[in-house]
C-alpha positions as CSV (number, residue, x, y, z in Angstrom):
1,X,3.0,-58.8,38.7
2,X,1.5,-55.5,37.6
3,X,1.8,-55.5,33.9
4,X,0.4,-51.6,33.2
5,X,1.8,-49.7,36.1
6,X,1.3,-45.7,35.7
7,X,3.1,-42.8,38.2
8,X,2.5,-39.9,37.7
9,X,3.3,-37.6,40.5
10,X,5.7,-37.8,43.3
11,X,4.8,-35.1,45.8
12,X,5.7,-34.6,49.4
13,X,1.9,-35.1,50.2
14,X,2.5,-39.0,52.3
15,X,6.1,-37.9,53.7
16,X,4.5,-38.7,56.9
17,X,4.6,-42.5,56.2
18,X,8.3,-42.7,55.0
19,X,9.7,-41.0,57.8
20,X,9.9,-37.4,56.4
21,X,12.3,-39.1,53.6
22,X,11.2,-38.1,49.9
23,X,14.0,-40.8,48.5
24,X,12.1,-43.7,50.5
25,X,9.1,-42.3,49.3
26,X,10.0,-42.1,45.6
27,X,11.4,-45.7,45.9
28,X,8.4,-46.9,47.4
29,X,6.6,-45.1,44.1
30,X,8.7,-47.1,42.1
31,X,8.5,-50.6,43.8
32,X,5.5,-51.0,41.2
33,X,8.2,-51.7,38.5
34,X,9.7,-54.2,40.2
35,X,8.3,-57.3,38.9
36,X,7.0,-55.9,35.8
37,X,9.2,-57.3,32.6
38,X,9.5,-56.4,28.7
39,X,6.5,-57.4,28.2
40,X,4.4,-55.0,31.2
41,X,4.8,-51.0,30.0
42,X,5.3,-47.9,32.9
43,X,3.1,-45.1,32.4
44,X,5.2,-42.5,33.1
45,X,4.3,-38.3,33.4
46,X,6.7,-36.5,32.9
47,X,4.9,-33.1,34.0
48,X,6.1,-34.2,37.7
49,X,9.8,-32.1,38.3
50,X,10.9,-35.4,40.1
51,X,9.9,-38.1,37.4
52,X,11.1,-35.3,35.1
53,X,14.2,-35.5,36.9
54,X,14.8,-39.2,37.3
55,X,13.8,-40.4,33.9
56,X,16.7,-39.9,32.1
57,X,18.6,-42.5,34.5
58,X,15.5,-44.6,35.3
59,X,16.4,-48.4,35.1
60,X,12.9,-50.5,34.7
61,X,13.0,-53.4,32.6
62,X,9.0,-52.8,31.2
63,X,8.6,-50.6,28.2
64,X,8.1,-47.1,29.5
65,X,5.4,-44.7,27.4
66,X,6.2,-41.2,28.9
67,X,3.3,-39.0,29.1
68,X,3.0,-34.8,29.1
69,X,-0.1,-32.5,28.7
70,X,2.6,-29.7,28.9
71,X,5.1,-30.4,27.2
72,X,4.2,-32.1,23.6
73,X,7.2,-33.7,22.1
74,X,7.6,-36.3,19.7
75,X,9.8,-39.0,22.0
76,X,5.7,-39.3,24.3
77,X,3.3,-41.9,24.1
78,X,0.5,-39.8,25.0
79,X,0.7,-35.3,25.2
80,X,-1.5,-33.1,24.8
81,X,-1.8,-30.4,21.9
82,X,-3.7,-27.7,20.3
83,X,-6.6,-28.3,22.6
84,X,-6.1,-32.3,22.0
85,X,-5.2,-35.2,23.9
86,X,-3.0,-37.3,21.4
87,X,-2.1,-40.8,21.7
88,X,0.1,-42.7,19.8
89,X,-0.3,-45.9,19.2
90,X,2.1,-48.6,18.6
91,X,2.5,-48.0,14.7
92,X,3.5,-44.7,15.3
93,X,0.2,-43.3,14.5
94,X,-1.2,-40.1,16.3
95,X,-4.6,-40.3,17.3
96,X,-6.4,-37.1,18.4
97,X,-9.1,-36.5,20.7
98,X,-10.7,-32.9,21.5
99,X,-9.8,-32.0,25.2
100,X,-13.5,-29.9,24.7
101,X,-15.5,-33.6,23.9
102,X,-13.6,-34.6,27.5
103,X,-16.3,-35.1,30.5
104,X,-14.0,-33.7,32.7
105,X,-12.2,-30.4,33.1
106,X,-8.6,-29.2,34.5
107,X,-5.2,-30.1,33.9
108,X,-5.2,-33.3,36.9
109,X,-8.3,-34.7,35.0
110,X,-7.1,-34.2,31.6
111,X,-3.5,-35.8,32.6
112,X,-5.7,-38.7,34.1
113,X,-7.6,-39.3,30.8
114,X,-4.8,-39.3,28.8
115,X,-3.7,-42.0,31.5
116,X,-6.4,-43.8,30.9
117,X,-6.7,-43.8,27.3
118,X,-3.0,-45.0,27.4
119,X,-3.6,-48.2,29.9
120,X,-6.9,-49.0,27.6
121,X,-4.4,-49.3,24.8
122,X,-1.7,-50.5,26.5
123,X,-4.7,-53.6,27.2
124,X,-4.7,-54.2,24.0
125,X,-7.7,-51.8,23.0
126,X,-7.7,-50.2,19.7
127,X,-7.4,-46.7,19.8
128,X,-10.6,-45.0,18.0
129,X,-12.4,-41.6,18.3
């Protein structure tokens, strides 16, 4: 089973491959969830309308760490704010990390590093600067 699973865009990009159906797309996007437990965690970024959408009623029985470099709120896992990438780590804690120190520029790789950082942490590694 995957036990860290992270979606963060559903896009009509592969429509092609589901029959020209975004629902059997979207629900093959989620198929990752289904043999994770209470023990796995979703990654989940809520910056994508669709997963936006859908997470209010979305039924997965892993813990679910929603994600945002737009929209910083204090329900999130991981968002970004005031030029930082901010994780919070299972205490409740809010570790900050300067998007400037990043190796990589733009919003996609920024959301991808925040990713990252989450799924390191979500491993088990401590979060540090």
């Amino acid at each position: 089973r995957i036990h860290i699973a992270a979606i963060l865009n559903v896009t009509p990009d592969h429509l092609d491959r589901y029959a020209y159906d975004f629902n059997l797309y979207l629900k093959a996007k989620l198929r990752i969830t289904i043999h994770q437990t209470d023990e796995d965690i979703l990654l989940l970024g809520l910056d994508n309308d669709t997963l936006k959408n859908i997470q209010p009623t979305l039924q997965v029985k892993s813990r679910q760490w929603d994600i945002s470099i737009n929209n910083p709120s204090s329900n999130l896992r991981g968002y970004s704010k005031d030029n930082h990438l901010v994780v919070v780590d299972d205490s409740g804690k809010h570790h900050l990390f300067p998007i400037d120190s990043l190796p990589l520029i733009g919003p996609h790789n920024i959301q991808n590093m925040l990713t990252a950082f989450l799924a390191a942490h979500a491993a088990g590694m401590p979060v540090e600067k």
